[in-house]
N, C-alpha and C positions, 0 to 999 in steps of 0.2 A: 723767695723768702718773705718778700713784703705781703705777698698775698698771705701766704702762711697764717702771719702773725692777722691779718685781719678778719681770718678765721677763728683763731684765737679768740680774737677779739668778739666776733661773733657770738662764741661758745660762750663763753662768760657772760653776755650781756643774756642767752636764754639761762642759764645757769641763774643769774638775779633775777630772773622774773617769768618762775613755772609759772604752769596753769594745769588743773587737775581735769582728770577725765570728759571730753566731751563741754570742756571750758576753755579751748584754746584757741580763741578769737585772736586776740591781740600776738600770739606765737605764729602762728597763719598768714598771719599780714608784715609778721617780717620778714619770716622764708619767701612769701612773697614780694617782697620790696627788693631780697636780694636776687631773685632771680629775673626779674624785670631784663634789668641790663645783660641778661644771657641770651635772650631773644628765641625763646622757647617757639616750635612753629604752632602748639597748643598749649593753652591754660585752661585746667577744670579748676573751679574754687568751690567750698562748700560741699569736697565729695565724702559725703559720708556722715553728714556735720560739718566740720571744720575741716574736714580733710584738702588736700591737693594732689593736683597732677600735672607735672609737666613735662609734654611732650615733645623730642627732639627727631623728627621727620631724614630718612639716608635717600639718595636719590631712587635707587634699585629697590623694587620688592625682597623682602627677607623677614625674621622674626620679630615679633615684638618680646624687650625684653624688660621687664618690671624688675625695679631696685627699690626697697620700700625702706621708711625709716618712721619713727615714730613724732609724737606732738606732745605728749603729754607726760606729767611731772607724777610726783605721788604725794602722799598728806602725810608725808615727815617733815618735824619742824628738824633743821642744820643745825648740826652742832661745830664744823668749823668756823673757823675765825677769818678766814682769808677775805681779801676786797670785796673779791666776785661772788661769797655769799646770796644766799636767797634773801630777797627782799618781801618775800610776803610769808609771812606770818602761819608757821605749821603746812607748808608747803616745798619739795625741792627735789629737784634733778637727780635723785638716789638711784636711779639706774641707770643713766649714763644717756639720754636721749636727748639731751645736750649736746652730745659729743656725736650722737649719728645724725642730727640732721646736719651739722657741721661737714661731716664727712659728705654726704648724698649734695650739700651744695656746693662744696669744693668740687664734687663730680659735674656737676650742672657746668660749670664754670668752665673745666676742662672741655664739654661737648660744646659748648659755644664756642672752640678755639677749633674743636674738630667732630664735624657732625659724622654718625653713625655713614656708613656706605651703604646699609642696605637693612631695610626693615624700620625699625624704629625703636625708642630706648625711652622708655615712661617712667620719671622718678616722679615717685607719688610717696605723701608725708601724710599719715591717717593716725586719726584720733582716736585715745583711748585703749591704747593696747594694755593698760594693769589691769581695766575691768573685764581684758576677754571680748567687747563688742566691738571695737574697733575696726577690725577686720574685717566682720561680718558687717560692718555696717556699710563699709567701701564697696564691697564685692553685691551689696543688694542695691545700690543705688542704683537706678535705670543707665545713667551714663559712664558706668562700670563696663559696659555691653561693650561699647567702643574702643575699651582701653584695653579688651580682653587681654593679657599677656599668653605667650608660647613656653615662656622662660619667667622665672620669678626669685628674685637673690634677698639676702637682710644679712646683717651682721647681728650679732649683742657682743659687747663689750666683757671682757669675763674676767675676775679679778680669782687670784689663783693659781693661773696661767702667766708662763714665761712675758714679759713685756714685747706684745707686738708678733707673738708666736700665734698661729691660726690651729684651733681646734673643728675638724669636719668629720663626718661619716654619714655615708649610706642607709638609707632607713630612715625610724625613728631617732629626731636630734632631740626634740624636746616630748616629754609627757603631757598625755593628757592629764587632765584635774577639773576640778571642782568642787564648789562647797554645798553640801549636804546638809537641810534642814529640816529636823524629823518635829512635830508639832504631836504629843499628846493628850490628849482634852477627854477628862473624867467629871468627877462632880465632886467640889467641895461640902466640909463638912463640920462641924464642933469637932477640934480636937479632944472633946469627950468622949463622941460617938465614931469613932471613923470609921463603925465599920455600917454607918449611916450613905456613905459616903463611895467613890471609887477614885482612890489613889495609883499618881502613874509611878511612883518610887519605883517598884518593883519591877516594873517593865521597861521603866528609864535604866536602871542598873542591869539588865540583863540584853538591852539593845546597846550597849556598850561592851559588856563580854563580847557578845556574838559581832560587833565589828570593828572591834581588839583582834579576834581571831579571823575574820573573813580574808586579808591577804595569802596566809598558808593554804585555806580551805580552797581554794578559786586553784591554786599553785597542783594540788593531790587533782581535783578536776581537769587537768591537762592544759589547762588556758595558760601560755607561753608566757617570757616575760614577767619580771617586777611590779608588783603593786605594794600601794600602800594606803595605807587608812591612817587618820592620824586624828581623833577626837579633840577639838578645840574649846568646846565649851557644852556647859549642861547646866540649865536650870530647874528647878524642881520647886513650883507654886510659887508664895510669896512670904517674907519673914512677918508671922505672925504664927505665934504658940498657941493660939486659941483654937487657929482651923490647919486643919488635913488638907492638905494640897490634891486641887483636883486637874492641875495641869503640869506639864513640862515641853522642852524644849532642848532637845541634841543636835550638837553642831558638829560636822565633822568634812574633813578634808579628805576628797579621794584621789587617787595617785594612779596611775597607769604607763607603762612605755605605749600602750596602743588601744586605740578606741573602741578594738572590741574586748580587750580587756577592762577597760571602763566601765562600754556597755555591762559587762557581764558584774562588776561590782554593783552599778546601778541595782541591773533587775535582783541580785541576791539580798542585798540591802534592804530592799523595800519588801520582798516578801517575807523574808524574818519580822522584820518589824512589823509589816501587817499580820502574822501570824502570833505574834506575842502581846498585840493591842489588843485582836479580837478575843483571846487565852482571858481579858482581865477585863472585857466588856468596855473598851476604851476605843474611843475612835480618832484615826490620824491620819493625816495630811503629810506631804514633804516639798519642800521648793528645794531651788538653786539657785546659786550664786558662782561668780567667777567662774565662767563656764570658759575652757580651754578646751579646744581639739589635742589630738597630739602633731607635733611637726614633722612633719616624714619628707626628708630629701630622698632625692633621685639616684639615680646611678649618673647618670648623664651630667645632672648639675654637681654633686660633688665631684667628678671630674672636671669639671670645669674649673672650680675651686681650686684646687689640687694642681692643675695645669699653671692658673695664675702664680700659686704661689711659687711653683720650679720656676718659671720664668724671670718671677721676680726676686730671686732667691731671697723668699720669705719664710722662715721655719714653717712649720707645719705639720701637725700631728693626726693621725688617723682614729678615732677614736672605738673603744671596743663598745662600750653602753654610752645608752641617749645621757644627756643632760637630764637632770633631774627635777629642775624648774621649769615652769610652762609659761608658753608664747603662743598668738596668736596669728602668729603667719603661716601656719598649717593651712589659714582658709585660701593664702594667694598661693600655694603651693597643691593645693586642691584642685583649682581651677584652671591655672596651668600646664599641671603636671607632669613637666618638666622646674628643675629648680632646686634650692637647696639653701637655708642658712648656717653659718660657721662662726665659730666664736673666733675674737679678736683679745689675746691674752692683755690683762690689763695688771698685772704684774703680782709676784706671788706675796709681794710684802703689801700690797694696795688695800683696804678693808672692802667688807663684800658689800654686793649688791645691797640695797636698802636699808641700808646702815647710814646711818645720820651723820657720821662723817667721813662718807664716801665722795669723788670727785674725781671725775672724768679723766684721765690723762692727755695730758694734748696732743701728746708727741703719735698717737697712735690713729689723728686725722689724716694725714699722707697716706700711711699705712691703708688704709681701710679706702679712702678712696682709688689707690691706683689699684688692688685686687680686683675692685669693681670693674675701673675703666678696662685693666686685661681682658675680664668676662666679656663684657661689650666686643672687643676688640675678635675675641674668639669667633663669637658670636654674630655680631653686626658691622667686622669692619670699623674701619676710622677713617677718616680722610686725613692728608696732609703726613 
C-alpha cells in the first residue's frame, strides 16, 4: 500500500508538470530517477528524442518482450481545480499518460523484485505519441536494432468503459488517420473584374462535396471496413471586398479501420482533387499531418491479454469493431509482430479523453500493471 500511494504520488507530480510533444526533457529524467533504484541490467536515454528504454535481462534465452508507455502531455489548458492541477500554462495530461507511465514503472519496480526467467522484458517510455511521430521515431533510431522486440503490449486508458474492465480484439484495435491539406492556388484579381482572374471558390466547394461523399464511394468499391472523412476547416483567399480570391485551403481528417483502406482514401482524394483543379486551370499541392498507422493486434497477443485477465479475474470484453481513435503503437506492433494493445476501462461516468477536465484514475495503476506483469510472466517467466 505504501508503494501504491507513492505511485500516486508520482502520477500527480507528472500530472503538474506536462510537457508537449517531443519537449519531454525534464518528464525523461524522472522516469529516469525512478527507475535508477530498480537496477535495470540496460539503460538507453534519448531514444527517439527523449525517449527510454529499460532493459531487465532473465538468465535463459527466450523472447524479448516490449511494454511501451508514453511521455507526452497535449496543449489543453485544465480546467479542474484539484491540487495536482497542471502547472504550466495551456498544457495537461488530457489523455491519461500520467497514469501509464505510472503503471510501466510500478511494472519496472515489480521486475526488480523478480527478474524475467528467460529472454528479456524492455519497458521503453517514447515521446510524442499525439503527434503520430513518436513511434516512428523510436523504432528508426539505430539503437532500436537491439532492442528489437518478439512480443509488444500498451494499454490506453478508456473513459466510457466499466472502471477497471479490459476492452481487447484481434485485428484492427485502433484506426488509422490523418490530416489532409488540399492547397489551391489561382490568381487574384479586382473584385470588378473576376473574371480577370482564376478563383478556387468553385473548386474549393466541390472538393468538399466529393469528400463528404468519398466514404460510401470507397464502401460500393468493395474496400472492407469503416471510413470516414470528416472536413475540419476551409479557407477561401482573404477578407477583402475589392479582390477575387485567387487561393484556398481544405482541411480534412481521414479515418480508416485499415491502411489500405487509408491508402485507398489517400489515392481517391488526391485525384479528384487533381482532376477538379486542373477542370478550372488551378494548380495544387497537398501535405499531411498527424499521420497514424492503424493498430492491428495479433491473435497471439490478444490472447495473451485475454489469459491475463482469466487469471487475474479481471473483467474483460471482447470487442466486435477497432476503436475509433488512433494511436501510434501500430509501428512496435509492426515490427514485432506478435503483440497487442487493450483498453483499460476508466469508468462510464469519467469525462473523455481530451476534455479539459479529464484526470487519470488512480485506482486503475495495479490494475494495468499486474495484466502486464501476467504477460511477462506467460511469456518470460518470473523468478521467485
Amino acid at each position: 500500500m505504501q508503494f501504491l500511494e507513492q505511485l500516486i504520488t508520482l502520477r500527480k507530480t507528472l500530472h503538474q508538470n506536462p510537457e508537449l510533444s517531443n519537449q519531454e526533457e525534464a518528464t525523461a529524467v524522472r522516469i529516469l530517477n525512478e527507475f535508477k533504484c530498480f537496477s535495470p541490467d540496460e539503460i538507453v536515454t534519448d531514444l527517439g528524442g527523449t525517449g527510454l528504454a529499460f532493459v531487465f535481462n532473465g538468465t535463459d534465452s527466450g523472447p524479448t518482450t516490449l511494454i511501451r508507455s508514453e511521455l507526452d502531455a497535449l496543449p489543453i489548458e485544465e480546467t479542474n481545480t484539484f491540487s495536482h492541477r497542471s502547472q504550466v500554462k495551456g498544457v495537461s495530461h488530457k489523455c491519461g499518460h500520467d497514469g501509464h507511465m505510472s503503471i510501466v514503472t510500478a511494472l519496472g519496480a515489480e521486475l526488480s523484485k523478480s527478474r524475467p526467467q528467460k529472454g528479456r522484458v524492455v519497458l521503453c517510455f517514447q515521446p510524442a505519441e499525439e503527434t503520430g511521430m513518436g513511434a516512428i521515431q523510436v523504432v528508426k533510431d539505430s539503437r532500436f536494432a537491439s532492442l528489437k522486440p518478439d512480443y509488444a503490449f500498451a494499454l490506453h486508458n478508456y473513459p466510457g468503459l466499466e472502471l477497471g474492465k479490459v476492452a481487447v480484439r484481434a485485428g484492427t484495435f485502433n484506426c488509422a488517420s490523418r490530416g489532409m491539406i488540399i492547397h489551391l492556388k489561382g490568381k487574384t484579381s479586382h473584385a470588378a473584374h473576376p473574371e480577370n482572374g482564376i478563383s478556387p471558390a468553385n473548386v474549393m466547394c466541390n472538393i468538399i462535396q466529393e469528400l463528404n461523399a468519398l466514404p460510401s464511394k470507397i464502401v460500393d468499391q468493395g474496400i472492407e471496413g469503416r471510413h470516414w472523412v470528416t472536413v475540419i476547416h476551409a479557407k477561401l483567399g482573404d477578407i477583402a471586398f475589392g479582390t477575387a480570391p485567387g487561393d484556398a485551403v481544405v482541411m480534412v481528417t481521414l479515418r480508416s479501420e485499415s491502411n489500405e483502406g487509408m491508402h485507398t482514401l489517400i489515392e481517391q482524394a488526391e485525384a479528384f482533387s487533381r482532376r477538379l483543379a486542373e477542370q478550372e486551370g488551378l494548380s495544387i499541392s497537398f501535405e499531411y499531418d498527424d499521420v497514424f498507422q492503424a493498430s492491428v493486434n495479433s491473435q497471439i497477443g490478444c490472447d495473451l491479454v485475454v489469459n491475463a485477465c482469466e487469471t487475474l479475474k479481471t473483467p474483460y470484453l471482447l470487442l466486435d469493431e477497432p476503436m475509433r481513435w488512433s494511436e501510434d503503437f501500430g509501428q512496435f506492433t509492426a515490427t514485432a509482430k506478435e503483440g497487442a494493445m487493450f483498453a483499460l476501462g476508466a469508468g462510464q461516468a469519467s469525462p473523455q479523453l481530451h476534455n479539459p477536465d479529464y484526470d487519470f484514475p488512480d485506482s486503475l495503476i495495479p490494475i494495468g500493471r499486474d495484466i502486464f506483469l501476467d504477460i511477462i510472466r506467460q511469456l518470460n517467466g518470473l523468478e521467485g
